[in-house]
C-alpha positions in Angstrom: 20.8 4.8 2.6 21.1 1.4 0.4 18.5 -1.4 1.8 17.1 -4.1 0.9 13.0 -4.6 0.6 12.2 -6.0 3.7 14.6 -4.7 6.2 12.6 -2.0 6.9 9.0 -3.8 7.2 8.6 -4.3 11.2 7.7 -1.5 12.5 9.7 -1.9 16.2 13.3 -3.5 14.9 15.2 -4.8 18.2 17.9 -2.3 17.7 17.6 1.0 16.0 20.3 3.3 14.9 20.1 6.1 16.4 18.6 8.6 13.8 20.8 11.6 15.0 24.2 9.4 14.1 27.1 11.5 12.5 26.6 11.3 9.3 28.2 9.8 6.1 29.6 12.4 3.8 26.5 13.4 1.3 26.0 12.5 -1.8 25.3 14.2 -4.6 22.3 12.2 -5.7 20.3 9.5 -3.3 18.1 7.2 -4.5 15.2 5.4 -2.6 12.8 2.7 -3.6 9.1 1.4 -2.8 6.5 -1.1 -3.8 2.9 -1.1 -4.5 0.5 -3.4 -2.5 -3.2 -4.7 -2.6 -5.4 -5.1 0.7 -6.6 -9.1 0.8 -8.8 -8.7 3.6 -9.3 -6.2 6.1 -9.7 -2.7 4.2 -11.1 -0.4 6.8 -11.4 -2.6 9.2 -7.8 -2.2 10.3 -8.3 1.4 11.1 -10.2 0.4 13.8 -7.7 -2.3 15.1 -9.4 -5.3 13.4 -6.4 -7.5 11.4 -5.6 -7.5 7.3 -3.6 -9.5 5.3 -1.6 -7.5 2.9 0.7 -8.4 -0.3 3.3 -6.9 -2.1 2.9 -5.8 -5.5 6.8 -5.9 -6.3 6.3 -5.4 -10.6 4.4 -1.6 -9.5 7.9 -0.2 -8.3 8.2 3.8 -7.5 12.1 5.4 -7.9 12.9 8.5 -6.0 16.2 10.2 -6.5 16.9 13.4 -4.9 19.6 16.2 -5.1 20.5 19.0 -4.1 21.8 22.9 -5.1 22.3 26.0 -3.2 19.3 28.2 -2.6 18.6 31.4 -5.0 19.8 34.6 -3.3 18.2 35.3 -0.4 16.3 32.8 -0.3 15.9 29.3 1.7 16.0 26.4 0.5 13.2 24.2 -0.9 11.8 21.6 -2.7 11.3 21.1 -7.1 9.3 17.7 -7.8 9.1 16.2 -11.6 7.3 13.2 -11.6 7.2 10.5 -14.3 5.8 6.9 -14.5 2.2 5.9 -14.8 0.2 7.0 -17.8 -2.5 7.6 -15.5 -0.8 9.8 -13.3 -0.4 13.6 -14.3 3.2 14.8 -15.0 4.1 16.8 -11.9 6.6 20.0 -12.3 6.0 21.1 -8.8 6.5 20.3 -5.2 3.2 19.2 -3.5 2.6 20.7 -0.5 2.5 17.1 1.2 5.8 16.6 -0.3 7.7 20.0 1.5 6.2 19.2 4.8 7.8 15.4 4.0 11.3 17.1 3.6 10.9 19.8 6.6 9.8 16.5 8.8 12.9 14.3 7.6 15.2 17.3 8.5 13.8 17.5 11.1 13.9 14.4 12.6 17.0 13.3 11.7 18.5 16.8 12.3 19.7 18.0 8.6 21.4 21.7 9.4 22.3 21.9 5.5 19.6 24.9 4.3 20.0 23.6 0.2 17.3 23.6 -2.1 16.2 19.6 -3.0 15.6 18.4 -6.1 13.0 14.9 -6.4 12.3 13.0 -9.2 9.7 10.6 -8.6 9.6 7.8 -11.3 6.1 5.6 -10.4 4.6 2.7 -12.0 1.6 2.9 -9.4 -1.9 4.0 -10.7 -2.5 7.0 -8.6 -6.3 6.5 -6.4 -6.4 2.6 -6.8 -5.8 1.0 -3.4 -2.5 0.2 -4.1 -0.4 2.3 -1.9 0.5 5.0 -4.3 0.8 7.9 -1.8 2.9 5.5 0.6 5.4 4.0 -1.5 5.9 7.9 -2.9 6.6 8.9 0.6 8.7 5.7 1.8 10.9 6.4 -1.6 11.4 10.1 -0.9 12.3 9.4 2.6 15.0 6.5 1.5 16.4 8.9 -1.5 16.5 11.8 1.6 19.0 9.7 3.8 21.0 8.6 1.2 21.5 11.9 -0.1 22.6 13.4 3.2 24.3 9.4 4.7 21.9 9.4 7.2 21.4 5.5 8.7 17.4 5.7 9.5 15.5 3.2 11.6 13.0 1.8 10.3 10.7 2.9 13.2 11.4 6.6 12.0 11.1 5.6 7.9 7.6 4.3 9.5 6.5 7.5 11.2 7.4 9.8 8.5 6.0 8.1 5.9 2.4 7.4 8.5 2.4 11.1 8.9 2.7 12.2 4.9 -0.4 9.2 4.7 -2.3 10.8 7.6 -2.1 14.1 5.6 -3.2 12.5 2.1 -6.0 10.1 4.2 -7.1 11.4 7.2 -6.7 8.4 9.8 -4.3 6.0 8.1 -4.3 2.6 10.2 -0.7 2.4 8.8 -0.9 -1.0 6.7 0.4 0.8 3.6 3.2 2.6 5.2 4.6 -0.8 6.5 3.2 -3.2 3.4 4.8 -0.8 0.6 8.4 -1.8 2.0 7.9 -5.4 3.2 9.0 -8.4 0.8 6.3 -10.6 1.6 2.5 -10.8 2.6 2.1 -9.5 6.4 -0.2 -9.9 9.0 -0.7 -6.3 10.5 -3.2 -5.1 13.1 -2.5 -2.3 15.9 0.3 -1.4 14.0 2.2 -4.6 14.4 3.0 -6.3 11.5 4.9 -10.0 10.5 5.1 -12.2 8.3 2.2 -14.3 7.3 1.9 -17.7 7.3 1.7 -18.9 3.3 1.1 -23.0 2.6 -1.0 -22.4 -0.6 0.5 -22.1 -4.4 -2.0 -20.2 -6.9 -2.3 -16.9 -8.5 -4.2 -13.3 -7.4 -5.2 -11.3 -10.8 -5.3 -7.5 -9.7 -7.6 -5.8 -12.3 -7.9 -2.0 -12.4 -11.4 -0.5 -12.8 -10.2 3.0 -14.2 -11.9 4.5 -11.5 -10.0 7.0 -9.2 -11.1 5.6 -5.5 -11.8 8.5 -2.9 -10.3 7.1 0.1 -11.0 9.8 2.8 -14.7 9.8 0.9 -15.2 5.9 1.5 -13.8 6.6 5.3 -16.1 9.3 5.9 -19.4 7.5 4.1 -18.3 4.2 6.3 -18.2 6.4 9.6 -21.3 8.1 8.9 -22.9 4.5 8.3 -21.8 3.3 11.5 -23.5 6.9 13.5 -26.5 6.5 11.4 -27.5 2.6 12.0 -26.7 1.3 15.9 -25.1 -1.8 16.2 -23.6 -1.9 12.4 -20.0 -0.8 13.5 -19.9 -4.0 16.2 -21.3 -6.1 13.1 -18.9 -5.0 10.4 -15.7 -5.1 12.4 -17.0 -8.5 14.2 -17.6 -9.7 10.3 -14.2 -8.4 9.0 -12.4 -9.9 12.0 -13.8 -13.5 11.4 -13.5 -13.3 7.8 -10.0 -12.1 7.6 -8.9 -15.4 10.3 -10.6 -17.6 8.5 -8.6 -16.4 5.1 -5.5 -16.1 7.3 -5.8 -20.0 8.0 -6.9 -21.1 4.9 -3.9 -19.8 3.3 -1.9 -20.8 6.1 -3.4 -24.3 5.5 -3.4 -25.0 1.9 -6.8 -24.0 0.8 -7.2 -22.4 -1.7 -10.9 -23.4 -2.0 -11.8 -22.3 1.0 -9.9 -19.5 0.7 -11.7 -17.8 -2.2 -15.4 -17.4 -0.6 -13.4 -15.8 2.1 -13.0 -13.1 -0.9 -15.9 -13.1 -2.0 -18.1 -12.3 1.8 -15.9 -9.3 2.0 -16.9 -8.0 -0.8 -20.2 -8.4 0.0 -19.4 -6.9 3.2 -18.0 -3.1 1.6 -20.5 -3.5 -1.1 -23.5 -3.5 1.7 -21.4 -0.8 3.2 -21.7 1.4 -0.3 -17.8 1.6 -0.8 -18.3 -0.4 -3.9 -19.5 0.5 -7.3 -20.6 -1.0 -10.3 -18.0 -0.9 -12.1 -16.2 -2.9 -9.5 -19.2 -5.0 -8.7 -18.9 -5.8 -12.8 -15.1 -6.8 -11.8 -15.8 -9.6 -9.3 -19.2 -10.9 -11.2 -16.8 -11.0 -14.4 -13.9 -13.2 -12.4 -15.9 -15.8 -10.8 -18.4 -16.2 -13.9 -14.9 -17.1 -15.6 -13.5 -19.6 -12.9 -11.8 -17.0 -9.8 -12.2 -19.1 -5.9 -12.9 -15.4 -5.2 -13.1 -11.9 -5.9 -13.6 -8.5 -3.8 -12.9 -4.5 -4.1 -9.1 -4.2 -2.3 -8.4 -1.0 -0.8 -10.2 1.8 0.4 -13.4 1.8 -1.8 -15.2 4.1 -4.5 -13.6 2.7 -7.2 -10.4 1.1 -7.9 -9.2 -2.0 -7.9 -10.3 -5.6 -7.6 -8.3 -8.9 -6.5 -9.5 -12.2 -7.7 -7.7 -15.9 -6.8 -7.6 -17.7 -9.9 -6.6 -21.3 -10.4 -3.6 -21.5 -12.1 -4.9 -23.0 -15.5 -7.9 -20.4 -15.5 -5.7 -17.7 -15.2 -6.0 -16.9 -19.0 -9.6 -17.4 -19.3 -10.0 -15.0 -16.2 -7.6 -12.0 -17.4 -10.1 -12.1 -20.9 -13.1 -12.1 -19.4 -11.7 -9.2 -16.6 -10.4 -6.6 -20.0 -13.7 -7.4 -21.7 -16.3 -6.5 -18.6 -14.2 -3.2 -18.6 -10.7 -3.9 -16.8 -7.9 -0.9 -18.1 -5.3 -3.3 -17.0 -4.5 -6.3 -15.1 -1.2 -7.6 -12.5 -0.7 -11.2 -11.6 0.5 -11.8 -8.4 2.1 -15.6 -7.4 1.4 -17.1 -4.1 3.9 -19.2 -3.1 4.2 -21.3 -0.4 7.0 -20.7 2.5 9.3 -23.7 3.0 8.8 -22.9 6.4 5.2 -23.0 6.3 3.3 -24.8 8.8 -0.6 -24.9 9.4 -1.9 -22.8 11.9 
């Protein structure tokens, strides 16, 4: 299947192909590709149906290409992984377990009879356990090099649920914000599993700074729930919190203010950091990028180490990235905000 970014990033298009379509002859190799993302606002929130503002990290890219040979003698067929990419990420020679149930679901779902033994290489250029939608860009990319192997057309509703399913296995309770941001082309709006586009008036620049640190996502989940049945009352207050923080950034950017925009940032933080999802490392991160001139600076994703997203003024942008490498940053992404032509304030 050949698409494009964002065709695939609502999660209810108006008119699906069926997924059990005759299909295309097969190919003899299918490729699929995916995107990295960063949280804004509204990490862990979301899982509860609180909103967050997500954005693409298009320059962290993940290649799948999958093919296929006839199964040894007797046997069924299977699945052989080699993974490549990130320096961070350990060279892979075998099939993750996550990975064959993957392939069983797609053939599955959009009934694949042919019993052959697949071949995936993953190529990935995202840092495995930093909030950025590793797992789900892996899975979206694998499920897009799957139905162009075999010429199956795939709605984007069932891309969706295969790729939730493979996160749900890897996370526990995904709230599905990474299976729907790793495809889209722009920064979403997504709560409830509804996601569209989100309303961008403001021009300026995110720096996305890596800590090093492997985050523990189904840890952070866990340590957040256990919070909440420990202390009554402090699950009403952190989701009320999120929900009003993650608005207010949602107009701000909507708006064109950027200065307002950044404390947004900045109380969220504060919010996971009183929740213990943060660490000093990170904590190091966001001290490091406002001492050097950020509007704002917070964990992004699930928590436990990580990355960090700052908003940096455009002519502090330099000044920011030293001061980021120096307080213990392995690397750094910029990300440009742009304004929509079609922007208006909300």
């Amino acid at each position: 299947m050949r698409n494009t970014p964002g065709e695939l990033s609502a999660l209810t298009p108006p008119a699906p192909v069926p997924d059990a379509a005759p299909a295309r002859r097969a190919r003899t190799v299918g490729v699929g590709r995916a995107h990295a993302k960063t949280i804004l606002l509204g990490e862990h929130a979301v899982v509860y149906g609180a909103p967050a503002l997500a954005l693409p990290v298009p320059q962290l890219a993940v290649t799948a290409s999958a093919g296929w040979s006839a199964p040894g003698p007797g046997g069924s067929g299977g699945v052989s992984l080699t993974m490549t990419g990130s320096p961070s990420r350990p060279v892979a020679t075998e099939a993750s377990e996550g990975l064959r149930q993957l392939a069983a679901e797609f053939r599955a779902t959009v009934d694949v009879a042919e019993d052959v033994h697949l071949e995936v290489i993953l190529d990935c250029a995202i840092p495995p356990g930093r909030g950025l939608g590793s797992s789900a860009a892996c899975a979206r990319a694998v499920v897009l090099a799957l139905a162009d192997l075999f010429g199956r057309e795939v709605s984007a509703r069932t891309v969706f649920d295969l790729v939730q399913s493979a996160e749900n296995v890897a996370h526990g309770r995904a709230s599905g914000v990474d299976a729907t941001a790793v495809g889209a082309p722009g920064p979403l709006l997504f709560q409830q599993g509804t996601a569209q586009d989100l309303d961008v008036g403001c021009e300026g620049l995110f720096i996305v700074a890596d800590s090093g640190e492997v985050g523990r996502t189904k840890d952070a989940v866990t340590r957040l729930r256990e919070g909440f049945t420990r202390h009554p009352g402090s699950r009403h207050h952190f989701l009320r919190r999120a929900a009003l923080l993650t608005d207010r950034a949602r107009q701000a950017l909507a708006q064109d203010t950027p200065d307002a925009l950044g404390p947004y940032l900045t109380a969220y933080h504060h919010l996971l950091r009183e929740a213990g999802l943060s660490t000093e490392r990170i904590d190091a991160l966001v001290e490091a990028a406002l001492a050097a001139g950020s509007l704002g600076a917070k964990i992004t994703g699930g928590g436990l180490g990580g990355c960090m997203i700052a908003l940096v003024p455009s002519d502090q942008a330099g000044t920011v990235t030293r001061r980021l490498h120096a307080a213990g940053a392995q690397q750094t992404w910029v990300l440009p905000l742009t304004a929509r032509p079609d922007t208006h304030p909300a």
